[in-house]
C-alpha positions in Angstrom: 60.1 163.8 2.6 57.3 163.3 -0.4 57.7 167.1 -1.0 61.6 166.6 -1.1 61.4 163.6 -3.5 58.8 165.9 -5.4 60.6 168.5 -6.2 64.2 166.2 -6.8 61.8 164.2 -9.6 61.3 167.4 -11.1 64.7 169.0 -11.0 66.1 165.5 -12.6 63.0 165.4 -15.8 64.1 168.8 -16.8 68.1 167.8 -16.6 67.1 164.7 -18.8 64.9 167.5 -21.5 67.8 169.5 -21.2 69.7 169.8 -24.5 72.7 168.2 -24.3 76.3 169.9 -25.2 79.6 168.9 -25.5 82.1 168.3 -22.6 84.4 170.2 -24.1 82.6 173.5 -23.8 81.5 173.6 -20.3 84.2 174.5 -17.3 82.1 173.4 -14.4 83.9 173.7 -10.8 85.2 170.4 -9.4 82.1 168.6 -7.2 79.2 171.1 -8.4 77.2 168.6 -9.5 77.3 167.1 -5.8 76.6 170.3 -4.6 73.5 170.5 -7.0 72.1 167.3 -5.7 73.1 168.3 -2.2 71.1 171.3 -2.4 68.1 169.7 -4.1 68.2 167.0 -0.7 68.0 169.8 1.4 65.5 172.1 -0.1 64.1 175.0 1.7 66.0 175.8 4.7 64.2 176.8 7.5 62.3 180.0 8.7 64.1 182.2 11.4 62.0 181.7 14.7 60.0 185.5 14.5 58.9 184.3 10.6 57.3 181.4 12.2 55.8 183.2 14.6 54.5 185.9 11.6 53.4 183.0 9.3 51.0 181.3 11.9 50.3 184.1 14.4 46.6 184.5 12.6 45.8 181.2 13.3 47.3 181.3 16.9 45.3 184.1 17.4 42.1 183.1 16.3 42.1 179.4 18.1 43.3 182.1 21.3 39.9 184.2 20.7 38.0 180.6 19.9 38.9 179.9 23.5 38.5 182.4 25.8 35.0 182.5 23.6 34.3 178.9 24.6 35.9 179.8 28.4 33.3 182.8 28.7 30.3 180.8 27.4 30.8 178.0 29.7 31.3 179.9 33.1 28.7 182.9 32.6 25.8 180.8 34.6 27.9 180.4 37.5 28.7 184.1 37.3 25.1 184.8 36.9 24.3 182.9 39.9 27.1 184.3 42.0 25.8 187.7 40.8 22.2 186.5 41.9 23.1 185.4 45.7 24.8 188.9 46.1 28.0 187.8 47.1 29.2 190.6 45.4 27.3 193.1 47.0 28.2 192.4 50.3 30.1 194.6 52.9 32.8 192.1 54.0 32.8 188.7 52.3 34.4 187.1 55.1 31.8 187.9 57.7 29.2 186.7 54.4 31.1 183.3 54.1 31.1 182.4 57.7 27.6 183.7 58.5 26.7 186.2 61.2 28.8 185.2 64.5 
């Protein structure tokens, strides 16, 4: 909304720096000044969903790498540990898990 209001502040000080002309010399369509402020309320129209997706993939990306950073960091002692009690290493982890029957 500020941004709007900005940029409609700035498109009405240049109308009023503007040098004025007669009426009589200008053949403007019926309603184009309503279109004009119309299209100054609007203002940019939106991005198609894949320009989104280009504009902040980057950042996407990165807090994606922060993550599975963070994710990796946290977990490796209990992958050291599981390492360490050679669960990995054994024949059948079933038979490891309930013990020797």
């Amino acid at each position: 909304m500020n941004r709007s209001r900005s940029s409609l502040d700035r498109l009405i000080a240049r109308a009023r720096e503007a040098k004025s002309a007669s009426t009589d010399d200008i053949a403007v369509p019926m309603g184009f000044s309503a279109r004009v402020v119309a299209r100054a309320e609007i203002g940019r129209e939106e991005a198609p969903w894949w320009q989104v997706i280009e504009l902040r993939g980057w950042r996407v990306l990165s807090g994606a790498v922060c993550v599975a950073l963070l994710s990796v960091a946290l977990n490796l002692q209990p992958i050291a540990d599981a390492i360490e009690q050679d669960v990995l290493a054994a024949d059948d982890p079933v038979t490891f898990i309930l013990g020797d029957s």
